[in-house]
Structure formats: structure tokens, C-alpha cells
BAKETOR-724304 format. One record per atom (N, C-alpha, C): atom name; z negated, y, x; chain; residue in three letters; residue number from 1. Coordinates in nm, 4 decimals, padded with zeros to 6 digits. Atoms other than C-alpha are relative to their C-alpha. Layout:
ATOM   site         pz         py         px   unit   code   pos
ATOM     CA          Z          Y          X      A    ALA   NUM
...
This chain:
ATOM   site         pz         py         px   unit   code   pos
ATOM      N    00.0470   -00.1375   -00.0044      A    UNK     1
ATOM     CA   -00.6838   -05.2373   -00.0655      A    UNK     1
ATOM      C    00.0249    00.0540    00.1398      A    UNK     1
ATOM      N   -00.0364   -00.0740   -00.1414      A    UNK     2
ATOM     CA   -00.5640   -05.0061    00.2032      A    UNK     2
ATOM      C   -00.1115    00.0502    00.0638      A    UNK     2
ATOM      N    00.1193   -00.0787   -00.1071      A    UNK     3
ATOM     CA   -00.8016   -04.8422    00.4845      A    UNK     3
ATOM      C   -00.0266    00.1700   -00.0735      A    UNK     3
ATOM      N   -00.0187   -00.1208    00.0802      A    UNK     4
ATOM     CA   -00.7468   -04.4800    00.2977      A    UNK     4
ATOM      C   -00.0652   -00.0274   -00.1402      A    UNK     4
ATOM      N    00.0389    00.0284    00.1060      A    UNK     5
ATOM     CA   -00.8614   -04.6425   -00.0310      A    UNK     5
ATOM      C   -00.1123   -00.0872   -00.0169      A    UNK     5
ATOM      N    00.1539    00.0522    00.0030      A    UNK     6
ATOM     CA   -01.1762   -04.8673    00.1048      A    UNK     6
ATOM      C   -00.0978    00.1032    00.0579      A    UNK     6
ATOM      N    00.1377   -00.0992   -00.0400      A    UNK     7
ATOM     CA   -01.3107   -04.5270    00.2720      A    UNK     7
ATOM      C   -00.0100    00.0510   -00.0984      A    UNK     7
ATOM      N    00.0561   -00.0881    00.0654      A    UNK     8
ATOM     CA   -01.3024   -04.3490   -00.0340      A    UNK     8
ATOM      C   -00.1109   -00.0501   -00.0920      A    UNK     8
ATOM      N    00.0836    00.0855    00.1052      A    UNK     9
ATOM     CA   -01.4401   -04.6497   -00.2319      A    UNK     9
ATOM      C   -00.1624    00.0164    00.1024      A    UNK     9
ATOM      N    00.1461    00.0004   -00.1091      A    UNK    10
ATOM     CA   -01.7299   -04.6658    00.0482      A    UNK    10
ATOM      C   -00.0476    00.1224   -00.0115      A    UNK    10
ATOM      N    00.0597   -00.1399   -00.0126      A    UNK    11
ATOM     CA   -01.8288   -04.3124    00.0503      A    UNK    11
ATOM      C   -00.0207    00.0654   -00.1327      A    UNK    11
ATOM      N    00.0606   -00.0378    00.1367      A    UNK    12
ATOM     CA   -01.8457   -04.2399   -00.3033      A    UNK    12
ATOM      C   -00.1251   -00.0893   -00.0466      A    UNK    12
ATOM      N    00.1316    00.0959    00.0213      A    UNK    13
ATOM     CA   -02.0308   -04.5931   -00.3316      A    UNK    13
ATOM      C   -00.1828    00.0511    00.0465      A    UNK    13
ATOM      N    00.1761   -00.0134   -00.0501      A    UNK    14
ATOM     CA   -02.2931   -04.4575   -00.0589      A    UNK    14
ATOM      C   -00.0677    00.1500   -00.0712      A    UNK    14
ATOM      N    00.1056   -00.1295    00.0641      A    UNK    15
ATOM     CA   -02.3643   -04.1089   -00.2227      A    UNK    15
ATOM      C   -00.0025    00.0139   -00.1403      A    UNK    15
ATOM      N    00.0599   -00.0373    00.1212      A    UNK    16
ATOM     CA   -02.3418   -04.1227   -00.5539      A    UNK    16
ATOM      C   -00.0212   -00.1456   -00.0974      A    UNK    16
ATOM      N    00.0861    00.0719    00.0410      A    UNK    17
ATOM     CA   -02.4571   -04.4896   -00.5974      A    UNK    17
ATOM      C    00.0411   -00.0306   -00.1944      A    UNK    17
ATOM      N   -00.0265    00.0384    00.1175      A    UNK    18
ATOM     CA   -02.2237   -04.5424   -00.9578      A    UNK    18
ATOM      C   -00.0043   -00.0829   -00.0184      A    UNK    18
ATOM      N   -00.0010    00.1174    00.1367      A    UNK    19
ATOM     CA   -02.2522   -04.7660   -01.2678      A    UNK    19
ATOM      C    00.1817   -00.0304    00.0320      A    UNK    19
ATOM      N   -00.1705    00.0466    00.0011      A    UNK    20
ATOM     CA   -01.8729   -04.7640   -01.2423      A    UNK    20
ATOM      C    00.0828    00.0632    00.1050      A    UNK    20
ATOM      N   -00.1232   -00.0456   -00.0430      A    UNK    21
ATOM     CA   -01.6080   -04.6978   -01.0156      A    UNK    21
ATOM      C    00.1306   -00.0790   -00.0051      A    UNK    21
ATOM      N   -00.1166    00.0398    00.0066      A    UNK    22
ATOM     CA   -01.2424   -04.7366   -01.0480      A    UNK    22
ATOM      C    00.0978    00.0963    00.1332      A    UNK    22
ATOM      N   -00.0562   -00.1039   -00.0534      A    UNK    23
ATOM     CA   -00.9823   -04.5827   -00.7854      A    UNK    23
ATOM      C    00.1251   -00.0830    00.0347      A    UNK    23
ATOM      N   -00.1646    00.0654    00.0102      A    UNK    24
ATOM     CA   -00.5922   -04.6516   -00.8877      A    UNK    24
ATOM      C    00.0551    00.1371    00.1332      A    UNK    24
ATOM      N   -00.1137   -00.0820   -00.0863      A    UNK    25
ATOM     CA   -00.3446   -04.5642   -00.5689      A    UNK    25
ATOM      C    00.1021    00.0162   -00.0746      A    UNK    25
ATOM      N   -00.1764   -00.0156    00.0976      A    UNK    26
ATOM     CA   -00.0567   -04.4139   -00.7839      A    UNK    26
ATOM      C    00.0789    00.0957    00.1097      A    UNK    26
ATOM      N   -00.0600   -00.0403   -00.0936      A    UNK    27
ATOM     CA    00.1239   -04.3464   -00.4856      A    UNK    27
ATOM      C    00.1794   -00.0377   -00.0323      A    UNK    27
ATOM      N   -00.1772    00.0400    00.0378      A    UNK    28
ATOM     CA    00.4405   -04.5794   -00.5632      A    UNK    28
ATOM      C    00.0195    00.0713   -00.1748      A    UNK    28
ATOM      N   -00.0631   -00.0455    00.1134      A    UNK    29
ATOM     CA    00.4546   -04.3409   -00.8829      A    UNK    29
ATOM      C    00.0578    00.1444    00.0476      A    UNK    29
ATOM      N   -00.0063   -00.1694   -00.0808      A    UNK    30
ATOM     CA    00.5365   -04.0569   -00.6276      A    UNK    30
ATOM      C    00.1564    00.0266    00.0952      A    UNK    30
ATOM      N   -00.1015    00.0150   -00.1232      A    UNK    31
ATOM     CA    00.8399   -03.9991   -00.3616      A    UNK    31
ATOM      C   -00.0653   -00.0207    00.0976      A    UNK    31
ATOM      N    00.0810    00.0184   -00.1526      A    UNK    32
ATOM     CA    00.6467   -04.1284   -00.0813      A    UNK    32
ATOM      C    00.0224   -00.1737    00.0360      A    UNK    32
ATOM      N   -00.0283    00.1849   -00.0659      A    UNK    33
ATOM     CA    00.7442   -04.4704    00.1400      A    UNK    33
ATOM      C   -00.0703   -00.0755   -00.0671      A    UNK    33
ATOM      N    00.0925    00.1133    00.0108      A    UNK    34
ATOM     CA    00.6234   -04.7937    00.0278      A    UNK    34
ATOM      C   -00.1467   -00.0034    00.0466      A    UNK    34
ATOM      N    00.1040    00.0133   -00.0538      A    UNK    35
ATOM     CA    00.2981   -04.8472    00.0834      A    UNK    35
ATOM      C   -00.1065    00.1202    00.0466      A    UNK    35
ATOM      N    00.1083   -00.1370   -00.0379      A    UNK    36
ATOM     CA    00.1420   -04.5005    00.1093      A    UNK    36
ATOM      C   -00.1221   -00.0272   -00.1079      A    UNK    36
ATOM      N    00.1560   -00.0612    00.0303      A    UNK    37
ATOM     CA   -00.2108   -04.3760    00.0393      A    UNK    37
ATOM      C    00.0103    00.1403   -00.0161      A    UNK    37
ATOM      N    00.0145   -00.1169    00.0075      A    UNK    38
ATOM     CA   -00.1421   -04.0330   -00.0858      A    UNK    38
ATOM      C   -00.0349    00.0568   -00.1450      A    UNK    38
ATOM      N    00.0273   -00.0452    00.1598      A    UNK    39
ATOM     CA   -00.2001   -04.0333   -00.4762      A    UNK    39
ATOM      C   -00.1365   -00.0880   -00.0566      A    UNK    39
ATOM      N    00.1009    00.0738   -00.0021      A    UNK    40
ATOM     CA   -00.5086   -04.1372   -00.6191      A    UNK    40
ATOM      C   -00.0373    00.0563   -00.1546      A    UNK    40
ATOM      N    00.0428   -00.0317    00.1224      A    UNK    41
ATOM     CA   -00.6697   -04.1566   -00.9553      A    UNK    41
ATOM      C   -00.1096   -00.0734    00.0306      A    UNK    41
ATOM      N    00.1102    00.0458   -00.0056      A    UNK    42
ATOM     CA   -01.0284   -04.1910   -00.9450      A    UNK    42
ATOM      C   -00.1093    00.0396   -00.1272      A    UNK    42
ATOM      N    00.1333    00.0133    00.1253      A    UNK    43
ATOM     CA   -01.3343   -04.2741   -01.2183      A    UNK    43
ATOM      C   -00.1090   -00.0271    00.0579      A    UNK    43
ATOM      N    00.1556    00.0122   -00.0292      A    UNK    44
ATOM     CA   -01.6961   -04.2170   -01.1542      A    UNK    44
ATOM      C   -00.0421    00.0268   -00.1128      A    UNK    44
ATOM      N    00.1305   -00.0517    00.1011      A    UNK    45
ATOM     CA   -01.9930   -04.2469   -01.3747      A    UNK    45
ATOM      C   -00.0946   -00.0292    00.0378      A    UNK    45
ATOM      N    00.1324   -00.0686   -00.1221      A    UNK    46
ATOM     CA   -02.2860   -04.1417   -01.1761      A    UNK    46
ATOM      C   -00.1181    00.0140   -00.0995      A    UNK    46
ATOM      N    00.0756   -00.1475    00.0578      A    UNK    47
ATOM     CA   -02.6249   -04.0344   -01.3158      A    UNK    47
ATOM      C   -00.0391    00.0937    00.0898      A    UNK    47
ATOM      N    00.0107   -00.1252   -00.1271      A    UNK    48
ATOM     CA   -02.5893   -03.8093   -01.0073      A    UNK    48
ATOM      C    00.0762    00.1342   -00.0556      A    UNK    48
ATOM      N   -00.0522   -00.1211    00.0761      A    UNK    49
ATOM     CA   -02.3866   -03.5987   -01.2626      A    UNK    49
ATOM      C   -00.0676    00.0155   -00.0941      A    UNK    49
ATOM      N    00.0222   -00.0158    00.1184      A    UNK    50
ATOM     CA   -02.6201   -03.5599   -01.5443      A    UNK    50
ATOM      C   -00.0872    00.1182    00.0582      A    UNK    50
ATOM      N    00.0063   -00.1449   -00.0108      A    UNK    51
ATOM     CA   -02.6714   -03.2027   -01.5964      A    UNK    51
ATOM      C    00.0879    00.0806    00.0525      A    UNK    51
ATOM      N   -00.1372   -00.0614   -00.0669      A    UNK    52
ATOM     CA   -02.3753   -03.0698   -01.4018      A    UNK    52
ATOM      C    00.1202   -00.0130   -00.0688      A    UNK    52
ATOM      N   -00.1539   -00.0595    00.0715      A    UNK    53
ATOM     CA   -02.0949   -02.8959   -01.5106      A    UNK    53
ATOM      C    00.1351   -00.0688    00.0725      A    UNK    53
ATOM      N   -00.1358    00.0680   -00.0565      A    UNK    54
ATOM     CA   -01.7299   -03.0742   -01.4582      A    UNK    54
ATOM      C    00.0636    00.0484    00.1392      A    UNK    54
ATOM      N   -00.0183   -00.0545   -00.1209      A    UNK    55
ATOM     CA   -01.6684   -02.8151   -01.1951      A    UNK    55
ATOM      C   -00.0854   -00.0477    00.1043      A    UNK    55
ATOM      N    00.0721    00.0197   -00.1222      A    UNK    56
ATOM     CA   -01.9855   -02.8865   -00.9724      A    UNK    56
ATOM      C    00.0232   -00.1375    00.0146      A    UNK    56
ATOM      N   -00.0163    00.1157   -00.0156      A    UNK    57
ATOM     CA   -01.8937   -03.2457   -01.0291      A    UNK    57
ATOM      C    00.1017   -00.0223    00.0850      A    UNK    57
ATOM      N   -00.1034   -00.0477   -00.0907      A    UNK    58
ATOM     CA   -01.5658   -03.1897   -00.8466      A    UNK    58
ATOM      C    00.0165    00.0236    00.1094      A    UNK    58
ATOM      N    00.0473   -00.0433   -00.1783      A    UNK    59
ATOM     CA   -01.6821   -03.0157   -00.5726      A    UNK    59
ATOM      C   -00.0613   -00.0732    00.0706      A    UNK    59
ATOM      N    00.0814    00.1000   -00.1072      A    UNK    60
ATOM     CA   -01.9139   -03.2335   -00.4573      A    UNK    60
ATOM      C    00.0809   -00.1576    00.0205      A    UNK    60
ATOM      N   -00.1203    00.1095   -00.0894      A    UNK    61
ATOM     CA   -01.6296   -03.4967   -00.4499      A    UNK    61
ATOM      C    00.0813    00.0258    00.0845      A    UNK    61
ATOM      N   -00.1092   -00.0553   -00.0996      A    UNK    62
ATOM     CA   -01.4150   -03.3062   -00.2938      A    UNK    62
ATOM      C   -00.1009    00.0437    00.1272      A    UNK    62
ATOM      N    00.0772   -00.0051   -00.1366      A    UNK    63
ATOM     CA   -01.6731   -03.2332   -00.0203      A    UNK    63
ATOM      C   -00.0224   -00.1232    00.0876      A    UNK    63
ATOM      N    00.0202    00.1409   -00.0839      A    UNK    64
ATOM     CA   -01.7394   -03.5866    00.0186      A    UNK    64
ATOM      C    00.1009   -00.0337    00.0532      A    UNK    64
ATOM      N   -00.1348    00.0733   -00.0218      A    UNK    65
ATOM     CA   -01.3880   -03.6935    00.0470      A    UNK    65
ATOM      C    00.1134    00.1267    00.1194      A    UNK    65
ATOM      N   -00.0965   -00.1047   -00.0525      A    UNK    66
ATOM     CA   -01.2896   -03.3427    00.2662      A    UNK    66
ATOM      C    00.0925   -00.0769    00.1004      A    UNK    66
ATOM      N   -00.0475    00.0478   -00.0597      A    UNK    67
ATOM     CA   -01.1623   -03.5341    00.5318      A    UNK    67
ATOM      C    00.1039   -00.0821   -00.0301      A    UNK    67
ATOM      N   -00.1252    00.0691    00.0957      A    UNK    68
ATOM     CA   -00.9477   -03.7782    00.2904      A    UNK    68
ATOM      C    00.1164    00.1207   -00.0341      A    UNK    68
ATOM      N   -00.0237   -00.1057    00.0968      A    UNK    69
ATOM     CA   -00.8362   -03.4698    00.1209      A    UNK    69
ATOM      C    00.1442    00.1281    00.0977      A    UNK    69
ATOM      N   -00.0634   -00.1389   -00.0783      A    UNK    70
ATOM     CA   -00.7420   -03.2507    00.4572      A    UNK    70
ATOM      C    00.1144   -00.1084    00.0652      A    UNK    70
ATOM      N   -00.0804    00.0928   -00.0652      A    UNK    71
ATOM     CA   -00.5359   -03.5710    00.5722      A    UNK    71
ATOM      C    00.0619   -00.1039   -00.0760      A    UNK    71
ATOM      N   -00.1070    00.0998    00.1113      A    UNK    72
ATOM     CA   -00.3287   -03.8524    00.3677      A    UNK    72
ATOM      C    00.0174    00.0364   -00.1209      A    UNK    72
ATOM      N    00.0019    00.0221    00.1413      A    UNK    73
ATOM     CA   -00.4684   -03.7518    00.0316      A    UNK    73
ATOM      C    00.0761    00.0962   -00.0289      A    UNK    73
ATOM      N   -00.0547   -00.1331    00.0408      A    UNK    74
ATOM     CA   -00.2352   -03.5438   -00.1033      A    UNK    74
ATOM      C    00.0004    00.0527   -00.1699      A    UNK    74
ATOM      N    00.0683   -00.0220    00.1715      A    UNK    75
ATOM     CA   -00.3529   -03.5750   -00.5050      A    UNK    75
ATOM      C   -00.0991   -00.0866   -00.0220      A    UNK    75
ATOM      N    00.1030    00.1000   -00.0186      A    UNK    76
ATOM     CA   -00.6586   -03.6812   -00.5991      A    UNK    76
ATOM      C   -00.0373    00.0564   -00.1756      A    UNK    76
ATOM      N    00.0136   -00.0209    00.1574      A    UNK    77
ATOM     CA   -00.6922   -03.7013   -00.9951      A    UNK    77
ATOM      C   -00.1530   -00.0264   -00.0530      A    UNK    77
ATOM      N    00.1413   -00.0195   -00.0066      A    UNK    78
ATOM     CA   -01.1092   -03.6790   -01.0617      A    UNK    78
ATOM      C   -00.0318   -00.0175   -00.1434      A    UNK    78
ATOM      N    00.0226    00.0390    00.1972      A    UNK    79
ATOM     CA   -01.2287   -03.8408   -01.4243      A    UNK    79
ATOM      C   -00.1446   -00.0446    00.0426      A    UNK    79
ATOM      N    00.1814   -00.0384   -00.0194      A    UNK    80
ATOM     CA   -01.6417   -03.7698   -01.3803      A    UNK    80
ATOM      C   -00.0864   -00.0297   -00.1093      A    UNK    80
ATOM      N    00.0667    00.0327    00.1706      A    UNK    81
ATOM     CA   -01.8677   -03.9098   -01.6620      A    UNK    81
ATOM      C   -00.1648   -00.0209    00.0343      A    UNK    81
ATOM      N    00.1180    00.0775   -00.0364      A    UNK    82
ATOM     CA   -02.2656   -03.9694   -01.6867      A    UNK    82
ATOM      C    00.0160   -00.1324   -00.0848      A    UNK    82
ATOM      N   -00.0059    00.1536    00.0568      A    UNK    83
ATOM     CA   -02.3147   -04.3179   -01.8172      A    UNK    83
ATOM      C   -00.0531    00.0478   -00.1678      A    UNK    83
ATOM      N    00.0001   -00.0110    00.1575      A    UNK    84
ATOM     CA   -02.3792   -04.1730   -02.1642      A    UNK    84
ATOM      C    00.1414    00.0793   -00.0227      A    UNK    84
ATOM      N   -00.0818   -00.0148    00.0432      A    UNK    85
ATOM     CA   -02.0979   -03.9989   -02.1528      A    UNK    85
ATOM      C    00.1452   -00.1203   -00.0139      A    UNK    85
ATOM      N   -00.0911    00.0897   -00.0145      A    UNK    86
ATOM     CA   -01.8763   -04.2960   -02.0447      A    UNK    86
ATOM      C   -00.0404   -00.0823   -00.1247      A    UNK    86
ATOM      N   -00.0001    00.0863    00.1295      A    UNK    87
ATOM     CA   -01.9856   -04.4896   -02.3475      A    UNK    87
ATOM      C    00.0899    00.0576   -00.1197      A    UNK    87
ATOM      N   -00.1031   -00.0786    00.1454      A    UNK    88
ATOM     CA   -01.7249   -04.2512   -02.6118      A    UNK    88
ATOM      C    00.1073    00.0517    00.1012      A    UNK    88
ATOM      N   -00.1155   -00.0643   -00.0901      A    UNK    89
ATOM     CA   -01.4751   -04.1591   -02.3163      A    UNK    89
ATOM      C    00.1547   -00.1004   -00.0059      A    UNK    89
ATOM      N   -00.1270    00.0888   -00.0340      A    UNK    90
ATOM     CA   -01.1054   -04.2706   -02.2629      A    UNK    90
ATOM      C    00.0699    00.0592    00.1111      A    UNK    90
ATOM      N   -00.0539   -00.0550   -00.0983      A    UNK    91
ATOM     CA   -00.9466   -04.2374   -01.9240      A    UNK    91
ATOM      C    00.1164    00.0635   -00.0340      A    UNK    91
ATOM      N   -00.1370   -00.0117    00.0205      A    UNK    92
ATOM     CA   -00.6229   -04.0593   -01.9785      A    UNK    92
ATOM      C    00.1049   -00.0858    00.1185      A    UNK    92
ATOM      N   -00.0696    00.0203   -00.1290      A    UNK    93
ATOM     CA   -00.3033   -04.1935   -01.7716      A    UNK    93
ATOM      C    00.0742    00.1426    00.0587      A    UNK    93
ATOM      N   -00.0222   -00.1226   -00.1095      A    UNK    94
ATOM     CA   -00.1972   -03.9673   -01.4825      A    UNK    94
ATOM      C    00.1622   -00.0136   -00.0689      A    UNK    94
ATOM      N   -00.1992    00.0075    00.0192      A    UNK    95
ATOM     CA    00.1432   -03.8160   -01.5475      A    UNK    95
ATOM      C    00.0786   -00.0005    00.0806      A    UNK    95
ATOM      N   -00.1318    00.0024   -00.1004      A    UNK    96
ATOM     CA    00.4776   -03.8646   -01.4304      A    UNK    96
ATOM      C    00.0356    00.1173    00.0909      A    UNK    96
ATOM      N   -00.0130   -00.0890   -00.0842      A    UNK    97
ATOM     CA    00.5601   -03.7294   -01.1238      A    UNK    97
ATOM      C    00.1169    00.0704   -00.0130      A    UNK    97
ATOM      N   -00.0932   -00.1206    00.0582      A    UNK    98
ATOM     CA    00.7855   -03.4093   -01.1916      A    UNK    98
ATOM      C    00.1439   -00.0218    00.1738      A    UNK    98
ATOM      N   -00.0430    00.0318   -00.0890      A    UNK    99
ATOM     CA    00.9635   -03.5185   -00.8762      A    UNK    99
ATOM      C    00.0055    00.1134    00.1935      A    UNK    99
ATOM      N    00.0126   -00.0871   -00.0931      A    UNK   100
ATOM     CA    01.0343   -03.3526   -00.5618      A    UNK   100
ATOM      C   -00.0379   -00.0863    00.1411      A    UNK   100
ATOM      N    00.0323    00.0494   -00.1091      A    UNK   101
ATOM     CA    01.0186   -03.4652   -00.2096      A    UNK   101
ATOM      C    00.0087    00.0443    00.1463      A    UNK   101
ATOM      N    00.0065   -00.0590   -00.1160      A    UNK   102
ATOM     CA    00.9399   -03.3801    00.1347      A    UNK   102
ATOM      C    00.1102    00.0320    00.0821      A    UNK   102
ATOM      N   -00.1192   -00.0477   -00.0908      A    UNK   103
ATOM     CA    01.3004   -03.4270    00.2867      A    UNK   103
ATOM      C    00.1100    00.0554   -00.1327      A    UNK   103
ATOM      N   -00.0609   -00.0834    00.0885      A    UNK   104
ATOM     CA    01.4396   -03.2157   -00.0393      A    UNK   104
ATOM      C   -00.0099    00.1659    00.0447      A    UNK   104
């Protein structure tokens, strides 16, 4: 696990305290060097979301993670569940990257 991918695991761990987390680097599915930290697919199921709408769920990741977000992360794919909802859920997989690259 990279330094970019144990802070996000750590900082979601300390505030919203989930039943589950998952967080795939799908970076080598991207144009970006070996070994980057810039794509991310992440699963929470919190009961820090029960009652909140998918949007406020969002935001308050993306607040936590601003600093990830304003620096390496450059996609961050957000799959939010309460633990009743994660019992009938299926993650989707992230799609193929449409291509494109920085020295294009």
C-alpha cells in the first residue's frame, strides 16, 4: 500500500469509524507511470451515513480527503452504503479509461 493510499485508508478509518472499507488504486488502469496514486475506487459503509442523502455523503468525503483530492488524487470513485444498505448492494466496476494523457 502506497503513502497516498494508507492516508486515505487512515482518515476515513478515524472519522467515520466503518464496518467496511475497501480502497482499489486503479491507477495502472489509467495513462499515468507505474506506480502512481492518482485513481481510486473507494467503499464505505458507515452508520455515520444513515439518514443522509448520497450527495451529503460525498461531501463530507471529499472534505475529509480535500487535501488528497487538491494533490495526487486525480479520480476518486465514492460507493457510500449504511450497513443495511450494504447487505442488498453490488459494487459496480469502475470503467475503462476513455484514454487521454497529459503529454497528448
Amino acid at each position: 500500500m502506497g503513502p497516498i493510499e494508507q492516508q486515505i485508508v487512515d482518515i476515513v478509518s478515524a472519522a467515520l469509524q466503518p464496518q467496511h472499507l475497501e480502497l482499489a488504486n486503479e491507477s495502472y488502469m489509467h495513462s499515468v507511470p507505474p506506480g502512481s496514486e492518482s485513481h481510486f475506487k473507494l467503499v464505505v459503509v458507515s452508520d455515520a451515513f444513515v439518514g443522509q442523502r448520497k450527495v451529503a455523503r460525498h461531501q463530507r468525503l471529499y472534505g475529509l480527503l480535500a487535501e488528497q483530492l487538491a494533490g495526487p488524487v486525480h479520480a476518486l470513485a465514492l460507493h457510500t452504503h449504511t450497513p443495511e444498505e450494504w447487505q442488498s448492494v453490488a459494487v459496480p466496476d469502475s470503467p475503462n479509461c476513455l484514454g487521454g494523457s497529459k503529454a497528448d
